[in-house]
C-alpha positions as CSV (number, residue, x, y, z in Angstrom):
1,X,0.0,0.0,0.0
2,X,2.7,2.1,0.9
3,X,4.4,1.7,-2.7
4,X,1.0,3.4,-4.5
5,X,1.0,6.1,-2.0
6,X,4.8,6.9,-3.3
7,X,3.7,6.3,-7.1
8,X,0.8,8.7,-5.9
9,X,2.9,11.3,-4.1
10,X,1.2,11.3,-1.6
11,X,4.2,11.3,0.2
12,X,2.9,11.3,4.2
13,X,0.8,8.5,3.7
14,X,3.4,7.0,2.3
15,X,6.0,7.5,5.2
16,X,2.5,6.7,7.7
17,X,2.5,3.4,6.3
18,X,6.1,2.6,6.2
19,X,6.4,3.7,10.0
20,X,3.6,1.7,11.1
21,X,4.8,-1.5,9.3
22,X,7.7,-0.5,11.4
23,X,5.6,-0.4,14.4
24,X,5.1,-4.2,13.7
25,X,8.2,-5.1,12.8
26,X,11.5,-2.7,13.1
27,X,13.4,-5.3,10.9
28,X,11.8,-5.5,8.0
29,X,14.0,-4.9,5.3
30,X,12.0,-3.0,2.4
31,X,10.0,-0.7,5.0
32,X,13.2,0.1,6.3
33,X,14.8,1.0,2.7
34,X,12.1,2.5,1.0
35,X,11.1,4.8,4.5
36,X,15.0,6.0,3.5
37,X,14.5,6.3,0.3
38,X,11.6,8.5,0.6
39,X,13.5,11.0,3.2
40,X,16.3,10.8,0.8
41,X,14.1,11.9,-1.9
42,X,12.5,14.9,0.2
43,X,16.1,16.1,1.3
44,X,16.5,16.4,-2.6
45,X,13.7,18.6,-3.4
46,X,14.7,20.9,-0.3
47,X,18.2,21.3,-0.8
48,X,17.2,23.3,-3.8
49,X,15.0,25.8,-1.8
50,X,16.6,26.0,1.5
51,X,16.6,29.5,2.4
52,X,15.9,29.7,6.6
53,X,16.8,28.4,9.2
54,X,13.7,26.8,9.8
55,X,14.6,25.0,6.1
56,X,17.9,24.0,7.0
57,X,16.8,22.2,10.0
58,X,14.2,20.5,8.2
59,X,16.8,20.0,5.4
60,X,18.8,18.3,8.1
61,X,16.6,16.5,10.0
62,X,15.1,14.8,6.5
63,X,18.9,13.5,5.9
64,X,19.0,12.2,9.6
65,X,15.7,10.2,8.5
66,X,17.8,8.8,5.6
67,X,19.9,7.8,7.1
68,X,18.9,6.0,10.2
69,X,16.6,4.0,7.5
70,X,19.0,3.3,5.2
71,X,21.2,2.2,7.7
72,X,19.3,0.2,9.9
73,X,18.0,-1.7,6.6
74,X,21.9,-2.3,6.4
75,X,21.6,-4.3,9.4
76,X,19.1,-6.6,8.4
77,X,20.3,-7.9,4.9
């Protein structure tokens, strides 16, 4: 469900459903890497319009998301 919310761009449902499969079960290997994937993907589109504070937080917060995803995935292949 999660995947047609993304080819949707309905990006927060997307991340809702990813992060309550997480809920269920914190090692599951594609919610982990696409939850990343997504973050990465919305640290793309703001790096271009970054232009507050407020922005660059957010900017840096999305990568932290990223990462943690992408990472933890690492840990379950």
């Amino acid at each position: 469900m999660a995947g047609l919310y993304d080819k949707t761009r309905d990006q927060e449902k997307a991340i809702s459903t990813y992060t309550d499969c997480l809920s269920l079960n914190t090692s599951h290997k594609k919610a982990n890497y696409n939850l990343g994937v997504l973050y990465h993907n919305n640290a793309a589109k703001l790096k271009g319009i970054v232009t507050t504070p407020a922005d660059k937080n957010s900017l840096k917060e999305t990568l932290t998301n990223a990462e943690f995803y992408l990472k933890k995935q690492r840990t379950y292949i």
